[in-house]
C-alpha positions, 0 to 999 in steps of 0.5 A: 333763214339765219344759220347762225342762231344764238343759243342764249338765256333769257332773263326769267331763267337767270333770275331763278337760276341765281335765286336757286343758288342763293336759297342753296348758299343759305342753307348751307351757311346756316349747317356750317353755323350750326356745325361749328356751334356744335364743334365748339362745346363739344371741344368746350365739354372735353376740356371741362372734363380735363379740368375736372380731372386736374381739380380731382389730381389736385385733390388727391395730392392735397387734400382739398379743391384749390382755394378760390381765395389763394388760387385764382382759377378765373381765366384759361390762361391761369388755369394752364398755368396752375394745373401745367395742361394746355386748354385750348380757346377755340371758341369758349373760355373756361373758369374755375371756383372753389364753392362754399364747400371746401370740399367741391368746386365748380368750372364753367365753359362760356363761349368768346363769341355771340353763342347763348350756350355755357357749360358747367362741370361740378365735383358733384354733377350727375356722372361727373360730366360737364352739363348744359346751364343755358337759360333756355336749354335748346341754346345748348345743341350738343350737351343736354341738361344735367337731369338727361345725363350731361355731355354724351363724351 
């Protein structure tokens, strides 16, 4: 009779204890994607709204929407630098437009990485809120389309 029996596991309980493991690092890895997915157009739709206040600023001191042919609006970093705010590319770069009218203007947030989503803020969007403009409107996990309302700010 052996006194010293070796307690030890044997190979099947292994294989599912590291098959358990790798379905749990899966799911977790893709809520983490998911999660700074969401965190990235969020942050994108609070600063089209910065923008947005910054064109109406601008407007109400000049009269008009800055001039796509005098004032180019077409990076973040000219954007800071024209309007002195201090957007932030965590994850989304931003561009701005006069449209035809002189009277209106257009921004747009697209993300700097493989996500399909890109925002959009208008002068004359429904409540003034940056809205979803994906091809396919579930590439957009936070905001929703401009006819439910756009971002929930």
């Amino acid at each position: 009779m052996n006194i010293y029996r070796q307690h030890s596991f044997t190979l099947i309980e292994l294989v599912i204890a590291v098959s358990i493991a790798i379905i749990a690092v899966g799911f977790a890895l893709a809520n983490y994607k998911r999660g700074l997915r969401r965190a990235h157009e969020k942050i994108a739709a609070q600063q089209l709204v910065v923008i947005r206040e910054a064109m109406r600023l601008y407007r109400a001191h000049e009269g008009i929407y800055p001039n796509a042919a005098t004032i180019d609006l077409s990076t973040t970093d000219k954007i800071n630098d024209f309007f002195n705010i201090s957007l932030i590319e965590d994850g989304a770069s931003f561009s701005c437009v006069a449209t035809a009218t002189p009277d209106s203007f257009k921004c747009n947030a697209s993300p700097t990485n493989s996500e399909s989503w890109s925002l959009t803020a208008e002068s004359s969007s429904l409540n003034g809120m940056p809205y979803c403009s994906a091809v396919v409107e579930s590439d957009c996990t936070f905001c929703k389309s401009l006819a439910n309302g756009g971002c929930p700010l």
